[in-house]
C-alpha atoms as an extended CHARMM CRD file, in Angstrom:
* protein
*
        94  EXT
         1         1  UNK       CA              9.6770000000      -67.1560000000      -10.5030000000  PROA      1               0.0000000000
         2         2  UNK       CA             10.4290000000      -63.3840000000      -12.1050000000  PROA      2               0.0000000000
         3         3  UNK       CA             11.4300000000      -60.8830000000       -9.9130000000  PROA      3               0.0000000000
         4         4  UNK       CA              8.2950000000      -58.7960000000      -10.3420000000  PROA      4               0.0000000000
         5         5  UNK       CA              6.1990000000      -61.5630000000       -8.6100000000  PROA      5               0.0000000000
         6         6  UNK       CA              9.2040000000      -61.9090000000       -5.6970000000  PROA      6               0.0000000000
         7         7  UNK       CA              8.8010000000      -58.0230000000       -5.4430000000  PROA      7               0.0000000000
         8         8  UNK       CA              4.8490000000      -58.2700000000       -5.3280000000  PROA      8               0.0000000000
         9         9  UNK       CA              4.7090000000      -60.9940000000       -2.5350000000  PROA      9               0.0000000000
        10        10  UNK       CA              7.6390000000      -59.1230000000       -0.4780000000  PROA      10              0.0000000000
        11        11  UNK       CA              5.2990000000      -55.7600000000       -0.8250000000  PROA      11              0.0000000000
        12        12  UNK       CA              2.0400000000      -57.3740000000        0.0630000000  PROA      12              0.0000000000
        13        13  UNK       CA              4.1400000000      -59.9220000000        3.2390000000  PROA      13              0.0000000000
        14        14  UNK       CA              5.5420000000      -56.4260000000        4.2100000000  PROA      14              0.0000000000
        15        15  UNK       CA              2.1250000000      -54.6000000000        4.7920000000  PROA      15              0.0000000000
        16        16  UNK       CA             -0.0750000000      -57.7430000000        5.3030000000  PROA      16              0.0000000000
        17        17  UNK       CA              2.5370000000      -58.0290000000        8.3420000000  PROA      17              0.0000000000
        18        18  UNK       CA              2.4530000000      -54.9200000000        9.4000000000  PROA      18              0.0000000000
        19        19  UNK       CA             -1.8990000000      -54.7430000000        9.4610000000  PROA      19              0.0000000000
        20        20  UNK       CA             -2.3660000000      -51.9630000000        7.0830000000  PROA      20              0.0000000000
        21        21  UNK       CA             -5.6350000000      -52.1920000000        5.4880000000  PROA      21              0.0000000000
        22        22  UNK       CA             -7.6330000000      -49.0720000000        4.4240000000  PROA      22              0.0000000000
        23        23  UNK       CA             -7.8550000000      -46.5320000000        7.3040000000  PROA      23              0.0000000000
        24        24  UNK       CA             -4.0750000000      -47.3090000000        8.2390000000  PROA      24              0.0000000000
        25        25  UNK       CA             -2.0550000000      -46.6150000000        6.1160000000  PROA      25              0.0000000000
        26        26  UNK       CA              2.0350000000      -46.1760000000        6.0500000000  PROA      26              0.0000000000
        27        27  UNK       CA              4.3040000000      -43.8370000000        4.1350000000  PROA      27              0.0000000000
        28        28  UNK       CA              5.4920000000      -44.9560000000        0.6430000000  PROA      28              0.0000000000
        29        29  UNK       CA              9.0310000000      -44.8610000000        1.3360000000  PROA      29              0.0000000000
        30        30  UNK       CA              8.6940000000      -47.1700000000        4.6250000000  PROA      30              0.0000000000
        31        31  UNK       CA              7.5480000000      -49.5720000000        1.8730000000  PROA      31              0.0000000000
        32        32  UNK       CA              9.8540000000      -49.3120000000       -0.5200000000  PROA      32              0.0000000000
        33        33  UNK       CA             12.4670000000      -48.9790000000        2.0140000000  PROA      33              0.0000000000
        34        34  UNK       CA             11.8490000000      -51.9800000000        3.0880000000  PROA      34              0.0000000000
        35        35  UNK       CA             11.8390000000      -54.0440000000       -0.0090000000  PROA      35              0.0000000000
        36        36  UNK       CA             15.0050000000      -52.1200000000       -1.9840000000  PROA      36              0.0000000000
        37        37  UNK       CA             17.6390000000      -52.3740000000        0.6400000000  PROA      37              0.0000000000
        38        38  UNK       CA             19.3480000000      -55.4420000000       -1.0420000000  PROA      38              0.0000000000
        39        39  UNK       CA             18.3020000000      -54.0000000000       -4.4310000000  PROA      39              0.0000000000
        40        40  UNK       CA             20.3470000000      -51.4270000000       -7.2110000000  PROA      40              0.0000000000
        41        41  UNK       CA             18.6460000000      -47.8200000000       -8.2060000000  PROA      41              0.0000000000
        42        42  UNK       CA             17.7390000000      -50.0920000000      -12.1680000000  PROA      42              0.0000000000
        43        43  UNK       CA             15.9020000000      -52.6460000000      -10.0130000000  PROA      43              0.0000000000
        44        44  UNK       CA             14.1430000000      -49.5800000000       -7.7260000000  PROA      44              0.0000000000
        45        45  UNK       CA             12.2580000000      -48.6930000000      -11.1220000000  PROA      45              0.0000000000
        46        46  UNK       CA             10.9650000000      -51.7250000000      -11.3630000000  PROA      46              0.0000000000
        47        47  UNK       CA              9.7690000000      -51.7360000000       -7.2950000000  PROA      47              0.0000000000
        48        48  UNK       CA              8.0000000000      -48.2760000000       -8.5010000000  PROA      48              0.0000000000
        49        49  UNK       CA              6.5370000000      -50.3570000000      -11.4970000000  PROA      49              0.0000000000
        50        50  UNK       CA              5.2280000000      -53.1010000000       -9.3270000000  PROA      50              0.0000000000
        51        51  UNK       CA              3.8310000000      -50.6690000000       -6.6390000000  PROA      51              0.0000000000
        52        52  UNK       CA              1.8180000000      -48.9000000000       -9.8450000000  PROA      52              0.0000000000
        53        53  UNK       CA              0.9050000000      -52.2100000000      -11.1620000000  PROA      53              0.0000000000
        54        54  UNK       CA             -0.8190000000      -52.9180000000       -7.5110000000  PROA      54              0.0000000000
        55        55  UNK       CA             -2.2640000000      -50.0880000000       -7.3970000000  PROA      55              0.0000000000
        56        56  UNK       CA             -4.1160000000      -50.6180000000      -10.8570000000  PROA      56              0.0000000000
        57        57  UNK       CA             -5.0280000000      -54.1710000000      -10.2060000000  PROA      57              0.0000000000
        58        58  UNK       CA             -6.8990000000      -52.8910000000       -7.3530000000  PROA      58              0.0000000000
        59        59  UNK       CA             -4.9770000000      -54.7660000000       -4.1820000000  PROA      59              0.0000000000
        60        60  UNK       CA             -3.0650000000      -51.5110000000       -2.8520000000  PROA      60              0.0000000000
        61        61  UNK       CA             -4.8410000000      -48.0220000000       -2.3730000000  PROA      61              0.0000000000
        62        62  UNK       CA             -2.3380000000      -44.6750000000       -2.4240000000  PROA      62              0.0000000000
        63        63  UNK       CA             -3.4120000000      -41.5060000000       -0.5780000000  PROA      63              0.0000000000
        64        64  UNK       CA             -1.4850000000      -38.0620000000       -0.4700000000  PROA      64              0.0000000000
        65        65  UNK       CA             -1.5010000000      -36.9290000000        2.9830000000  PROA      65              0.0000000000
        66        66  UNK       CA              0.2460000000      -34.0090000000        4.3360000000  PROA      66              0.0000000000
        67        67  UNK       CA              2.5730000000      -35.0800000000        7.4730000000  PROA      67              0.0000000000
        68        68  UNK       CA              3.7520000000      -31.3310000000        9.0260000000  PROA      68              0.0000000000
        69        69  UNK       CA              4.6360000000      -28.7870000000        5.9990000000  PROA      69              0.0000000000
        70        70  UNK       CA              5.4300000000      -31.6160000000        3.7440000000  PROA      70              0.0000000000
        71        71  UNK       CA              3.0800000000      -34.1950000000        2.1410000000  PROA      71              0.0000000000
        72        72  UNK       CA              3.7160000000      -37.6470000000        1.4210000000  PROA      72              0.0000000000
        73        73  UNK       CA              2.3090000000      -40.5320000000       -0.3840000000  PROA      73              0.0000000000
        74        74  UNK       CA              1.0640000000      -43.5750000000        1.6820000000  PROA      74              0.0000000000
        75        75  UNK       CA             -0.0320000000      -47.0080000000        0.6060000000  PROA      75              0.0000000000
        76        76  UNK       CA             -2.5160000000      -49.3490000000        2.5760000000  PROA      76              0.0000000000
        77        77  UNK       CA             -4.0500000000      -52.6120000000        1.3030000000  PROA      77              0.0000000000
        78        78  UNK       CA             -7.4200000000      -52.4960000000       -0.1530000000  PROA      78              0.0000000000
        79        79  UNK       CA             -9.8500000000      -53.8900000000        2.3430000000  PROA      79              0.0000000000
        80        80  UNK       CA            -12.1450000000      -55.0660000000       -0.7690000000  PROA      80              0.0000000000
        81        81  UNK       CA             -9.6180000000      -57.4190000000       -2.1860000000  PROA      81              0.0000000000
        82        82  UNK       CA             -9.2260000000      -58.6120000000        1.3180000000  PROA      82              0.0000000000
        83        83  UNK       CA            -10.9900000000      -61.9980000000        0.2550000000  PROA      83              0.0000000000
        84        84  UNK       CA             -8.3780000000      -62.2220000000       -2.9600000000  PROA      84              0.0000000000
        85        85  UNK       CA             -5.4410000000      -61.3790000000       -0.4940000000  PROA      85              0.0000000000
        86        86  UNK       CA             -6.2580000000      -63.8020000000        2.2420000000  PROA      86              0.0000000000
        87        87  UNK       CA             -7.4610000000      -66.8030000000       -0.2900000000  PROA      87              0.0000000000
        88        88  UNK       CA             -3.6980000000      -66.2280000000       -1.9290000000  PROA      88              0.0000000000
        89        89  UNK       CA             -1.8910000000      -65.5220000000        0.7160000000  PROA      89              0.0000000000
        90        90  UNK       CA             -0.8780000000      -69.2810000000        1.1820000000  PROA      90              0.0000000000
        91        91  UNK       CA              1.7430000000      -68.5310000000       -1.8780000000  PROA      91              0.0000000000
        92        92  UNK       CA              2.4250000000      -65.0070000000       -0.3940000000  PROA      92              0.0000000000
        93        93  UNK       CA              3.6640000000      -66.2770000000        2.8720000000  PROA      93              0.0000000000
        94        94  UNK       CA              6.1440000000      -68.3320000000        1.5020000000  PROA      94              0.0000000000
């Protein structure tokens, strides 16, 4: 297994785990946080690339929302592709 499909089940573990689906949603950074302590800034790009590549295959939604004076982006699992997610997430719990 490649380390983009390691990254991609360690994303979707992290906020499957955590209940975020649609309405709740969690900062970007909590996510990535999460995932790229044990990794170096080259393999950060390629959590950025894997979070993009969700995003586009439809299984994460991102939303800009403005947290005090500052906005942020936030991720949450897309609550149509719960039916993909849960019939997969035999391999993504391991």
């Amino acid at each position: 297994m490649n380390d983009i499909e390691i990254i991609k089940k360690n994303i979707l573990r992290r906020l499957m785990r955590s209940n975020v689906w649609g309405g709740k949603h969690t900062p970007f950074d909590f996510v990535k946080k999460g995932i790229a302590e044990e990794y170096t800034k080259q393999e950060n790009k390629l959590i950025e690339m894997v979070l993009k590549e969700l995003v586009n295959q439809g299984w994460l939604i991102i939303a800009q929302k403005r947290t005090g004076s500052d906005s942020s982006i936030h991720v949450s699992l897309n609550p149509k592709a719960m039916a993909e997610l849960c019939k997969n997430s035999r391999d993504i719990q391991t």
